[in-house]
Structures are given as C-alpha cells and as structure tokens.
N, C-alpha and C positions, 0 to 999 in steps of 0.2 A: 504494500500500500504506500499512497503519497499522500501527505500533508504539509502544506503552508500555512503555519502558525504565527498568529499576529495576534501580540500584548496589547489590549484595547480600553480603554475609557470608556466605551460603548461600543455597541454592535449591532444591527437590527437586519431582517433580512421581510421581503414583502412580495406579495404575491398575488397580482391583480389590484392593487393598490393597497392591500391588508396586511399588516404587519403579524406575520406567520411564525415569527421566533425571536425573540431579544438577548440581550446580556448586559450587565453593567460594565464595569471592571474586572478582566481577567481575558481570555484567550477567544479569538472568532477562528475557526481552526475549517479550510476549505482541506477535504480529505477528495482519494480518488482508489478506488479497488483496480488491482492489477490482477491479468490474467495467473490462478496458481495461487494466487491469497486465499486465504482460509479463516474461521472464526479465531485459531489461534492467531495469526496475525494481528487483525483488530484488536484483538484484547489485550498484545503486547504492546500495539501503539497507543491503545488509550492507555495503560499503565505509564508510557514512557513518558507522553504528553502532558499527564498530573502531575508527574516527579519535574518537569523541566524547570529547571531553577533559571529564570527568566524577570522574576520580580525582586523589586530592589528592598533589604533590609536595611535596618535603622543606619547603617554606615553608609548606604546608597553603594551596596557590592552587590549584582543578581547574585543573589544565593536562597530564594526562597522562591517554592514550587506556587502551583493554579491550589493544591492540597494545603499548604499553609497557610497563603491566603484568603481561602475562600469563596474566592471568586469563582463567578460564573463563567460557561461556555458556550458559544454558539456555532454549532457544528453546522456545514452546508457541502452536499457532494460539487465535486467538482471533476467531471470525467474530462476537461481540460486540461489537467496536470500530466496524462500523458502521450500530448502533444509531441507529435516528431514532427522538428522541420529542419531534417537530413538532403529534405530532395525540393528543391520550387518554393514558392512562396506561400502554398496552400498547405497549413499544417494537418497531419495526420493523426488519426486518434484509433486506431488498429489496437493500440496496447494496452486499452483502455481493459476494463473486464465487461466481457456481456453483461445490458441491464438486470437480467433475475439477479445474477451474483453480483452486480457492484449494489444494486439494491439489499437486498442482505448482508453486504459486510458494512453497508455506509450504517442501514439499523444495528445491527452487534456495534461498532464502535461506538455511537451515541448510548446504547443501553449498558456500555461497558465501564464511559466516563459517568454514568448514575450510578453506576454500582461502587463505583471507588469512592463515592460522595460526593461529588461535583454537581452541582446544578446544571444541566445538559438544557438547552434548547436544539431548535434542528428547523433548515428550512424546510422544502415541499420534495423529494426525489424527482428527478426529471420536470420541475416544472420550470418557465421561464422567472427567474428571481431576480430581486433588485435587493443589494447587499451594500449598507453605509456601515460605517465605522469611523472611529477617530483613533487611529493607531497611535500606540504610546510609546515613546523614545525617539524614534521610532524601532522597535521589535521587531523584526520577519526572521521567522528560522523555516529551511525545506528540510523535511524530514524525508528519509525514501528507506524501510522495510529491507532495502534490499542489500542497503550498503552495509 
C-alpha cells in the first residue's frame, strides 16, 4: 500500500457539496491499495501511521505520535498514488489494485486506525471528492509498504 500523510490543523473532504468526513488536528492520510496487498498490510500501515512521530513536543522536536496526541484522522482512497508516468505524458494507473480489493483494504485501514484508538473519519470510495486542509509545518511524509 501507498500513503501520503499530511500533519493538519484541519481536514475536511465533500461530496456533492456535503461534507462526508472531517478532522481537526492531526493527520489527513490519502492511502492507495496495490496489487498483492492484503488485510495484513493495512493493518501494518495503520499501526505505522499512529506511531509516526510527526508532532512536535514541548521542546518543539517531532517526537510525538497521531496516538499521543490524540488527534484525529481523515483517511481518503487515492488510487492516484500509483501513477506511472514512465512512458508520455498521460499517467498510468495499471498498478493501482482492482476496485473490490482497493475497496476493502482502503475499509480495513480506516477500521484498523479505530481500532488502535484514533478517531478515523473516511471520504466516499470511488466517489468524485473535494479535499481542503491546512497542512501544518508544513508535514508530507510518502509512505510505500513496499520499501
């Protein structure tokens, strides 16, 4: 699996003009199922993604996880993340994982960052989304399962 995790101030995602999923403070995490990913995958990334010590402690050093602070998440699939553009100017999305299975692993990762105690929001699977935030630091870590 891929994720692009971004430390946020807020997060909101919408859907036909309805706001579908929020978060305050803490991580809006755009994930993507690859072909050959499995429930154990997800459930390693959403471990990894709780522990990411990304938020800053009293000395202002990231040294404190999305689990120590408390904050919220707002998970949203993104089968854009894997994108080949090896060949032309028109990117390819081949590597992406067929819909039943990236829809099922994008649900286990959301039900996986509830299970570790994170407040999980999630946008809509395959719908067309409109995704604000105000990224904090600014933040972006790619995370890739495979490396």
């Amino acid at each position: 699996m891929r994720a692009l995790v971004q430390r946020v101030r807020e997060a909101a995602v919408r859907v036909e003009g309805d706001v579908v999923g929020q978060c305050g403070a803490g991580l809006m995490i755009l994930v993507c199922a690859m072909p050959g990913d499995d429930e154990a995958v997800a459930q390693a990334l959403a471990a990894k993604i709780a522990k990411l010590r990304v938020f800053t402690d009293e000395a202002g050093k990231m040294n404190r996880s999305l689990l120590d602070t408390g904050g919220g998440a707002l998970v949203v699939s993104q089968f854009t993340l894997a994108a080949d553009t090896s060949r032309g100017n028109r990117p390819g999305y081949s590597r992406a994982a067929p819909p039943d299975l990236a829809r099922a692993l994008y649900e286990r990762f959301a039900d996986a960052m509830r299970g570790l105690g994170v407040a999980t929001e999630t946008g809509v699977f395959g719908a067309d989304m409109q995704v604000s935030l105000v990224n904090d630091g600014p933040v972006t870590i790619w995370i890739d399962t495979e490396d």
